[in-house]
Every structure is written in C-alpha cells, then in structure tokens.
C-alpha positions in Angstrom: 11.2 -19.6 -8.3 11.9 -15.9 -8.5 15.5 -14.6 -7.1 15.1 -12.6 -3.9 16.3 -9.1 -4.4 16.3 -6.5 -1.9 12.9 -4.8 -1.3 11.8 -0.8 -2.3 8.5 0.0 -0.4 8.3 3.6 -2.1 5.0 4.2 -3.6 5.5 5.7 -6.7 2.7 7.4 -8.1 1.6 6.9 -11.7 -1.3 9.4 -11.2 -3.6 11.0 -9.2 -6.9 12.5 -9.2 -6.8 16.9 -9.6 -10.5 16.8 -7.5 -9.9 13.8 -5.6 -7.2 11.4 -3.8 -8.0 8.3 -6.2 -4.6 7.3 -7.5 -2.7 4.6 -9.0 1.0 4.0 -8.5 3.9 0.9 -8.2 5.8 -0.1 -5.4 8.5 -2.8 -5.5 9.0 -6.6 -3.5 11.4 -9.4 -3.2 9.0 -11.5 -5.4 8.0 -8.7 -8.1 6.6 -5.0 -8.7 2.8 -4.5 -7.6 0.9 -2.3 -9.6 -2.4 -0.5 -7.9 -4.9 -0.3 -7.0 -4.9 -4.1 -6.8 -6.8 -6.8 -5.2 -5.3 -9.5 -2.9 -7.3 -13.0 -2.8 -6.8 -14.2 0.8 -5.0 -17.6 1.1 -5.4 -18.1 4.8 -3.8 -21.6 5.1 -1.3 -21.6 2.6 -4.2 -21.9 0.1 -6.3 -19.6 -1.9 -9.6 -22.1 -1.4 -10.5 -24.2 -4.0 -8.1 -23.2 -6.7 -4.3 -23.9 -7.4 -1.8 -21.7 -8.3 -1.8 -22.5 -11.8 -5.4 -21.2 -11.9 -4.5 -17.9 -9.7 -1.4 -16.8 -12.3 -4.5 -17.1 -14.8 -6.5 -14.5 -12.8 -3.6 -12.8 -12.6 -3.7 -11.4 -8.7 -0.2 -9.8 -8.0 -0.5 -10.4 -3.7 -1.9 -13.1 -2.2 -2.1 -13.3 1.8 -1.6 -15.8 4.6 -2.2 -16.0 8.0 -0.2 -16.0 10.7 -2.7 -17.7 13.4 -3.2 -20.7 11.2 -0.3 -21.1 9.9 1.9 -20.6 13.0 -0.8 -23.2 14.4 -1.1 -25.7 11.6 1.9 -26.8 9.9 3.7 -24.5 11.9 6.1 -21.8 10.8 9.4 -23.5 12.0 8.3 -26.1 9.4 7.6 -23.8 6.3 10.7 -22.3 7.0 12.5 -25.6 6.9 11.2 -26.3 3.9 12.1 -23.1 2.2 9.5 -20.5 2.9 6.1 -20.0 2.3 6.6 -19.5 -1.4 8.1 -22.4 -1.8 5.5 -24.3 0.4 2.9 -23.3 -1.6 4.2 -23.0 -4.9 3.2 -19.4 -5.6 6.9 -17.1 -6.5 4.8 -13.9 -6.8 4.3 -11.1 -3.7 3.0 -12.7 -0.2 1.4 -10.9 2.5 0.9 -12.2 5.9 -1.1 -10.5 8.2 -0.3 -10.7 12.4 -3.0 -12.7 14.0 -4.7 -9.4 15.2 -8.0 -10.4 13.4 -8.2 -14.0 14.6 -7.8 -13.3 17.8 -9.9 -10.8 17.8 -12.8 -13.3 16.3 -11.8 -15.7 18.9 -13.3 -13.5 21.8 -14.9 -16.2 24.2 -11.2 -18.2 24.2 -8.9 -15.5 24.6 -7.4 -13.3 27.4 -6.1 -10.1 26.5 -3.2 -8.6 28.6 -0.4 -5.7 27.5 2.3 -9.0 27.3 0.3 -10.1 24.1 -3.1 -12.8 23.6 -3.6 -16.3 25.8 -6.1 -18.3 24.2 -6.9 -21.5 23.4 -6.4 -23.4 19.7 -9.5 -23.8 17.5 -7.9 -27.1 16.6 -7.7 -28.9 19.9 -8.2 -26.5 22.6 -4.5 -26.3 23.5 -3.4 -23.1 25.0 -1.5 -20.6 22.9 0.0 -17.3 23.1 0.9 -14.5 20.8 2.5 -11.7 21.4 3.9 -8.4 19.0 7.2 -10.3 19.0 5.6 -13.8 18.7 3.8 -12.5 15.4 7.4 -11.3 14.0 9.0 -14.3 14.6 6.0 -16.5 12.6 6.1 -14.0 9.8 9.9 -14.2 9.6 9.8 -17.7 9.6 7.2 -18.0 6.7 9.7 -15.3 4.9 6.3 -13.0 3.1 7.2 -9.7 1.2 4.6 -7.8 3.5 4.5 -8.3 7.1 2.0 -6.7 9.4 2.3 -5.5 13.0 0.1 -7.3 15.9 -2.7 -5.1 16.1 -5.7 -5.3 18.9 -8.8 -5.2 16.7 -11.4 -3.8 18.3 -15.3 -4.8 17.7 -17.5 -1.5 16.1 -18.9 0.6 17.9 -17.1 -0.3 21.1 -17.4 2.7 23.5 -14.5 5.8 23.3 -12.9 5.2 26.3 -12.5 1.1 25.9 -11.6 1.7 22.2 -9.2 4.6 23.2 -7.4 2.0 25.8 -7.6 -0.9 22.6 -6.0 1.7 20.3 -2.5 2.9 22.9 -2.1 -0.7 23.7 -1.7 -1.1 19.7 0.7 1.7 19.5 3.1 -0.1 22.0 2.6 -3.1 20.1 3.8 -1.4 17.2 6.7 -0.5 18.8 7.8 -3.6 19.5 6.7 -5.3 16.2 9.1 -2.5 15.0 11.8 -3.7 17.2 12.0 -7.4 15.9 14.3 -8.0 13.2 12.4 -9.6 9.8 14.5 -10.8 7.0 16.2 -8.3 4.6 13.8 -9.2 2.0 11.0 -8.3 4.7 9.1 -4.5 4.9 6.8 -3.9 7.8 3.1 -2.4 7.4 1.5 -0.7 10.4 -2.1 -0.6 11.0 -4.2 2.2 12.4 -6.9 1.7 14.3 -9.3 4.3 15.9 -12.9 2.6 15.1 -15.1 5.6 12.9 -13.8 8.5 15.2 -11.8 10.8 13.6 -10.2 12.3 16.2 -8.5 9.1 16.9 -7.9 7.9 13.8 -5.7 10.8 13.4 -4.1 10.8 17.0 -3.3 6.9 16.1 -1.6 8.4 13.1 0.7 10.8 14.6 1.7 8.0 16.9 2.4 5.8 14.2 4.3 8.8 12.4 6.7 9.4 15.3 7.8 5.7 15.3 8.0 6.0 11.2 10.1 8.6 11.8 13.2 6.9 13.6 13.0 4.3 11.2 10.4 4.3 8.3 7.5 1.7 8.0 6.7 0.4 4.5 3.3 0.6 4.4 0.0 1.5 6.3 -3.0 -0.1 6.6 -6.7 0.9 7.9 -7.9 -1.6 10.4 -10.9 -2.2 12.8 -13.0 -1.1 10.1 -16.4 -3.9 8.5 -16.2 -5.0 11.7 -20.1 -4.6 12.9 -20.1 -0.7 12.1 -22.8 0.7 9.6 -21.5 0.9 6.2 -22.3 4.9 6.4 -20.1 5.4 9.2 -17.2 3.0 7.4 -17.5 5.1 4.6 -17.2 8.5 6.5 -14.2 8.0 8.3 -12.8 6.4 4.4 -14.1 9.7 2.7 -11.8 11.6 5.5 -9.3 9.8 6.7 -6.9 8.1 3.8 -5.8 10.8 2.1 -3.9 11.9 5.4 -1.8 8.4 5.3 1.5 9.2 3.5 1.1 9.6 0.6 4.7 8.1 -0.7 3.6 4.7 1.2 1.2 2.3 -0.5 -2.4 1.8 1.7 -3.8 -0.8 2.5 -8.0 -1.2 3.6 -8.1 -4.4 5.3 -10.5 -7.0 5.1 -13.1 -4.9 2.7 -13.9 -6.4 -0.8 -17.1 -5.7 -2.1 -17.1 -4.7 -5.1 -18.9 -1.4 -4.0 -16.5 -1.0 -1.3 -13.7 -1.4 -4.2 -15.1 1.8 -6.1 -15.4 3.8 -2.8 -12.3 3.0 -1.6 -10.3 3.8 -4.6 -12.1 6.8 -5.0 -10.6 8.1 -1.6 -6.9 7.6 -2.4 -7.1 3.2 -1.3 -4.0 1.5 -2.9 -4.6 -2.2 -1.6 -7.2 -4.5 -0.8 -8.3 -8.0 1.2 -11.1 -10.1 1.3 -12.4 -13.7 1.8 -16.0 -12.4 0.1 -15.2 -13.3 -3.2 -14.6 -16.7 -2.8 -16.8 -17.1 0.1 -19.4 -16.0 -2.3 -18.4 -18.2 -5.0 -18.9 -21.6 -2.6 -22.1 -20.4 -1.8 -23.4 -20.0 -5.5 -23.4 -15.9 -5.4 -21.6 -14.7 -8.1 -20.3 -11.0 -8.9 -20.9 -9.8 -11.7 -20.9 -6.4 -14.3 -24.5 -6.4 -13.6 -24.4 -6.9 -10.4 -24.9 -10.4 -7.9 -26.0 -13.1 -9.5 -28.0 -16.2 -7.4 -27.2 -19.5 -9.1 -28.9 -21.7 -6.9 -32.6 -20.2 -8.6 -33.8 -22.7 -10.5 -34.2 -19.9 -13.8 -30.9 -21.0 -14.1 -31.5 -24.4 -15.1 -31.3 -24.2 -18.6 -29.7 -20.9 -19.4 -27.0 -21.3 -22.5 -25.3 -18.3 -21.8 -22.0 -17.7 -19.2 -22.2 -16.2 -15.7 -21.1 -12.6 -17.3 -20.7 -11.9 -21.4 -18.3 -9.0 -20.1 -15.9 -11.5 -18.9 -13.4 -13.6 -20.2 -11.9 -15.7 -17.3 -12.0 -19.7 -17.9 -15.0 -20.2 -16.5 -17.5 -17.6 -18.9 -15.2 -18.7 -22.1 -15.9 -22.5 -21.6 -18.9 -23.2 -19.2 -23.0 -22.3 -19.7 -25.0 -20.7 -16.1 -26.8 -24.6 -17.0 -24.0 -26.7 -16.1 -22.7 -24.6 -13.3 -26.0 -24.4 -11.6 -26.2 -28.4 -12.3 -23.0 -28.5 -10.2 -23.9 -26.0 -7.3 -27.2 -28.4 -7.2 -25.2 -31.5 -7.0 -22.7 -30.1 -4.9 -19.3 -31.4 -6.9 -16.6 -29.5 -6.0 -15.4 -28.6 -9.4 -18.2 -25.9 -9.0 -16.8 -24.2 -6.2 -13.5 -23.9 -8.5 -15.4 -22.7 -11.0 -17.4 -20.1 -9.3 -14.0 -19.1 -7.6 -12.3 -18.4 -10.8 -15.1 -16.5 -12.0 -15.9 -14.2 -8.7 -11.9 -13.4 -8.4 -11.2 -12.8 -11.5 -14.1 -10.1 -11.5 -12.9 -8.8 -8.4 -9.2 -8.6 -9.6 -10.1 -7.5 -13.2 -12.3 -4.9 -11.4 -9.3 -3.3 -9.7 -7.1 -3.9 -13.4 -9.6 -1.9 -14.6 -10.0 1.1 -12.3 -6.4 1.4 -13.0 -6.2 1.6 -16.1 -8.8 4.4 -15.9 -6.7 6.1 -13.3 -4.0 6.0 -15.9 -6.1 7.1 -18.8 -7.6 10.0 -16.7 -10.9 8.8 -17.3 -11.5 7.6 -13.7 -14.6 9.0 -12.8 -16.6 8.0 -15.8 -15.3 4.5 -15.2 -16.9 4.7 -11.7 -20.1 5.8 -12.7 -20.6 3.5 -15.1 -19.5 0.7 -13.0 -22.0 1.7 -10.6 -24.6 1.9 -13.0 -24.2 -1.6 -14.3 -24.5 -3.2 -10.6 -28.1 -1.3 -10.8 -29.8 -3.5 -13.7 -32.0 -6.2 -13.4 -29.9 -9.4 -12.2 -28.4 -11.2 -15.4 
C-alpha cells in the first residue's frame, strides 16, 4: 500500500491549445499524481464490475470512483473505516474518488423527500428510511478516507423549468457551504459541482457563487453536474462549448457522468480535465463493444466464426489472446468470463482513448488526432 502524503490539488498545465481551451496537465493525491485528461472507471460498490484490481492496474486507469449512497448503505462507512479505508477494503492503493450521493438520490425520485435540512428516503435494499444531508455526505466520505471528495449537490432532471431549477441550484450553493464546513481528513481535497441545467446565465451565476466560497478557503477541484441527464445532446454540448473554459483554470475539471467516446473528444476539446462513466462497462455486459471503428454488436451472429480480435488497433488482454468467435460463444452462453472480457476490452479503449488525446495534447498535434479519431468511428462496423 502507497504512504499517504499530503495532497497538492494545483492543476499544472502541461499544455494548452493557442485556438482552443483543450489542455492537458498533472495535479497531485495522497495515493499518486494524475495525469489528464484521464478517464475514471466507476467502482460504485467498492468494485469496478466484473474485473479485479489486478486487471484494472493492467488497463492502467489512474482514478477510480465509489459511491457514497451505497457504500454508506451497504457495508457501511464506519466499517471500511475500521478496516482501514476504502483502499485497503478494496485493494486498489492508486487515487479514489467518491462522489456525494447527489445522483442517487436524485435517480431515486418516487422514494425520496427533499427539504433544505438534506434528502429522507427510503433504502433500495430494504425500504428502511434514510437520510443524507451535506454534512452526512462528509462524514461517509471521510470515513471511506478517498483522495477526491465531492460536495452534496441537488441534481436536477433536464429541462426542468427556470424558476424550479433556479430554486434546485441556491439550495446547492448552501449545501456547498456546509459541505465546505465539515472537516475531511488531511489527505482529503474537496470538489464542488456546478449545476445550472443548459442555461448559461446560471451556469455562470452558480459559478461566482461557488468562487466567493473558493475564495475564503480554496476548493480543489470543480466539476460540471446536472448535465446527460434527459437534455438533448445539442444543448449538453452548447453549454460545454461555452461554459468550461470559465472554471479556473489552475483547478482540474471534472464532466460528471459523461463517457462516450464522442462525448470524450468534445469534452476535451473544450478545456475537460476528468471524466466518469458506467457506459463502458455497462456496454461491455451487454455485448456492445467500443471500438477504433466505432460500436461493435457481438451478439450478431456474423460473429460466429470471426478469427480476428474485437479491435487490431488494440492491445489490451483481451484483443492479444481471444478471437470475436470465442467471445461471441461466451456472450451467447452467458459465462461470466465474457463480461470480464468485454470489460477489459471497452475500458481499456476508453482509458487508452484519453492516454491518447494526451499525448497529442503534448505533441501539439491535438486536433489532427481528433479528426481522425472521429473519422474512424464513421466506417463500416468492424
């Protein structure tokens, strides 16, 4: 296990774009330095699905994330913290992030009541009543002892109406006040999340809010929330083309919950640092694979007796040892060794894919390495 050291938040940029914000840069945690743009696969219990760590220091992610609902439900955070952290529970000594709960809540709409004290609902596990509040969130994520901890956020559904969403986003500034006020572990750093839906205006008044707090004592990070939520991609993209560049710029950024591998591109391209996403390996259970030339369905039966790996361009353990013929048998036989497999493959594309946009960022060479990208996704499917 790594020794905890004190944490450095500062974004240090590597380079940047001269007609654009895309940029790539370093920032420092108790567990290790994380270079970026990066991908983090989403552990939500303690557990990136269907892999162990062994397989994820092959892929070679440099975050992973956990989740504060679950986890604070099921084992409970007093008990990780007993047994020496989150880290140590799971067996992974690189960077973890935990998000607040904000999400899950928010997904659990029919069993919940919102109130400015924090979130009553009931458990998906056995229907027992619960509550969260900013401070509740604190005290789970201290307990699980993660590198990157994340304010309580409300997270409001797209396209709610202005004037609801406007109420949503000041009862999220208050509760990032009081996130602010708990005390984490030394090793800890606090990200704040904007909200704001696709309007602007807000957006940016959320901002300033957030600034004004940053300034009598500095958050570590900021993160774009409330965004893939039920809004059209168009609009998502238009408040991403606009907005991220105005986060500071000596803070890393995180997009929450957006992993496409189209939404990677377009994110980066707009000055993106860090990303989250169950779609990878969501994909990968259900036999949709990501590849250079774009999705590939192995559940179609052309698959059957294909001698060739799920993508020629890549090199993770599942292309260098296993044909599209004996994956598709498994998908078709449901073993379980195929969702492993699949998962290796899909996150390794999607981690290698940010790798890679890096090292064009660093090369200068950025966006060529976009536009070819894009044009691979546009062939015929592999």
């Amino acid at each position: 296990m790594s020794q905890i050291t004190s944490p450095d938040f500062s974004f240090i940029p590597d380079s940047s774009g001269v007609r654009n914000p895309a940029r790539s840069g370093r920032f420092h945690t108790s567990h290790g330095e994380v270079l970026t743009p990066a991908f983090m696969p989403v552990g939500t219990q303690g557990t990136v699905k269907g892999i162990s760590p062994v397989q994820l220091r092959e892929i070679g992610p440099q975050v992973i994330l956990g989740n504060t609902y679950h986890l604070g439900l099921r084992p409970g955070d007093a008990l990780v913290a007993g047994l020496g952290g989150l880290h140590r529970f799971m067996g992974w000594d690189g960077p973890i992030l935990t998000d607040s709960g904000g999400f899950q809540v928010f997904s659990l709409a029919s069993l919940r009541k919102m109130t400015e004290e924090g979130v009553t609902f009931q458990s998906h596990l056995d229907g027992s009543p619960q509550f969260l509040s900013p401070e509740r969130s604190m005290e789970i994520q201290r307990n699980l002892g993660s590198d990157i901890c994340m304010a309580l956020d409300e997270c409001p559904p797209g396209r709610l109406e202005r004037g609801k969403l406007e109420v949503s986003m000041a009862r999220t500034t208050r509760w990032l006040a009081r996130s602010r006020a708990v005390p984490l572990q030394p090793h800890q750093g606090l990200f704040a999340i904007n909200q704001g839906g696709t309007h602007l205006d807000l957006r940016r008044r959320h901002l300033a809010e957030a600034m004004d707090l940053d300034a009598k004592s500095p958050f570590q990070g900021f993160a774009v929330g409330g965004l893939s939520v039920g809004e059209p991609k168009e609009e998502m993209n238009a408040v991403l083309a606009e907005f991220v560049r105005e986060l500071p710029a000596d803070r890393p950024r995180y997009l929450m919950g957006v992993g496409t591998p189209e939404d990677l591109i377009f994110g980066i391209e707009h000055g993106v640092d860090l990303f989250d996403c169950v779609l990878p390996s969501r994909e990968a259970r259900h036999g949709r694979i990501l590849t250079s030339r774009g999705k590939l369905n192995l559940k179609n039966a052309r698959h059957r007796e294909v001698d060739l790996p799920l993508d020629p361009a890549c090199g993770c353990y599942t292309c260098r040892t296993f044909s599209r013929a004996y994956l598709h048998h498994l998908f078709r036989c449901g073993e379980l060794l195929g969702f492993t497999l699949n998962t290796i493959h899909n996150l390794s594309y999607t981690v290698g894919l940010t790798r890679a946009a890096r090292q064009a960022l660093l090369e200068n060479r950025f966006p060529a390495f976009a536009q070819s990208t894009r044009a691979g996704w546009q062939t015929e499917e592999p």
